[in-house]
C-alpha positions as CSV (number, residue, x, y, z in Angstrom):
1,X,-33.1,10.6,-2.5
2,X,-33.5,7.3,-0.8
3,X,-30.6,6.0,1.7
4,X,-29.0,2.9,-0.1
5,X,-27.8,0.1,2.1
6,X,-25.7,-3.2,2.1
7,X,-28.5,-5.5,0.5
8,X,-31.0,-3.1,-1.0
9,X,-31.8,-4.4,-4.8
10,X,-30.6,-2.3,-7.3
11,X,-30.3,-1.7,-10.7
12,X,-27.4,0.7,-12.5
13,X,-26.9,1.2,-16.5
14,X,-24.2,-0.2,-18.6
15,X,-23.8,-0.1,-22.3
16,X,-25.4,-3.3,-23.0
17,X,-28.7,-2.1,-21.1
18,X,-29.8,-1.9,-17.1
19,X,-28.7,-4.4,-14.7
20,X,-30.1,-5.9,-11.4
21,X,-28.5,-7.3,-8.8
22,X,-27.7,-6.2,-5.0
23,X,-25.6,-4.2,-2.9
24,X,-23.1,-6.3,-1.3
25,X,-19.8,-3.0,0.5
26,X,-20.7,0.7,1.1
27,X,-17.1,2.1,1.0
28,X,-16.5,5.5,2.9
29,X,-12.7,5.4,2.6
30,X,-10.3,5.1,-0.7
31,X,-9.8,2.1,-1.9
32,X,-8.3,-0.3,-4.7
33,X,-11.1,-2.1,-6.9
34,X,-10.0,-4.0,-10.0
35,X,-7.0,-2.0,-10.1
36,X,-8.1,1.5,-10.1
37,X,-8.1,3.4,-7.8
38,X,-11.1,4.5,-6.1
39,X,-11.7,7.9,-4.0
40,X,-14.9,8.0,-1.5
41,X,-15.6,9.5,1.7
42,X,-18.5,9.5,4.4
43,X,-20.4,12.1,2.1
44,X,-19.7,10.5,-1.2
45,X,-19.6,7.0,-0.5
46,X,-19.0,4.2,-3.3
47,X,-21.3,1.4,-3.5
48,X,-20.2,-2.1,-4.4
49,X,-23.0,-4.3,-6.7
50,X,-22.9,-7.3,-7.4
51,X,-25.2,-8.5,-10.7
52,X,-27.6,-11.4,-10.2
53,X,-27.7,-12.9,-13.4
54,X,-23.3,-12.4,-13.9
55,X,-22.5,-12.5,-10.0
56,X,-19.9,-9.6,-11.6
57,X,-19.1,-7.0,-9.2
58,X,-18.6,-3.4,-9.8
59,X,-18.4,0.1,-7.7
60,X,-20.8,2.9,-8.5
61,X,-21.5,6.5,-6.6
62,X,-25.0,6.3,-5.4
63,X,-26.4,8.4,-8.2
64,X,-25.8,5.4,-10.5
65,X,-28.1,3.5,-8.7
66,X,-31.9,3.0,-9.1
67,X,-33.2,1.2,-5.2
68,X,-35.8,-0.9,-6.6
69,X,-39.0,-1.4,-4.5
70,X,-40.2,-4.3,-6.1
71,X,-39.5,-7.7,-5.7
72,X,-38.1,-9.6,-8.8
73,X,-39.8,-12.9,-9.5
């Protein structure tokens, strides 16, 4: 699997179809996102994304992630 990194493009799956946008936090520690509690470490780290078109952000576990390799137009 690819390393992902603070500003590698990404896109992730939600119900209403695959979003792009950006990583923006790699989190190695636990910690509170909108209001839940969220457990990561060094070796499970949790990923905050932010989406282009909404600007919404939201954590996901690296496996959630596609790195895309393109460049969106």
């Amino acid at each position: 699997m690819t390393e992902l990194r603070v500003g590698d493009r990404v896109s992730w799956a939600t119900p209403q179809g695959r979003i792009r946008g950006r990583i923006v936090d790699r989190c190695t520690h636990p910690f509170e996102f909108a209001g839940r509690s969220i457990s990561a470490s060094a070796l499970k780290p949790v990923f905050i994304v932010q989406s282009d078109a909404s600007q919404v952000k939201a954590a996901h576990r690296a496996p959630a992630l596609r790195k895309l390799t393109r460049p969106v137009h």
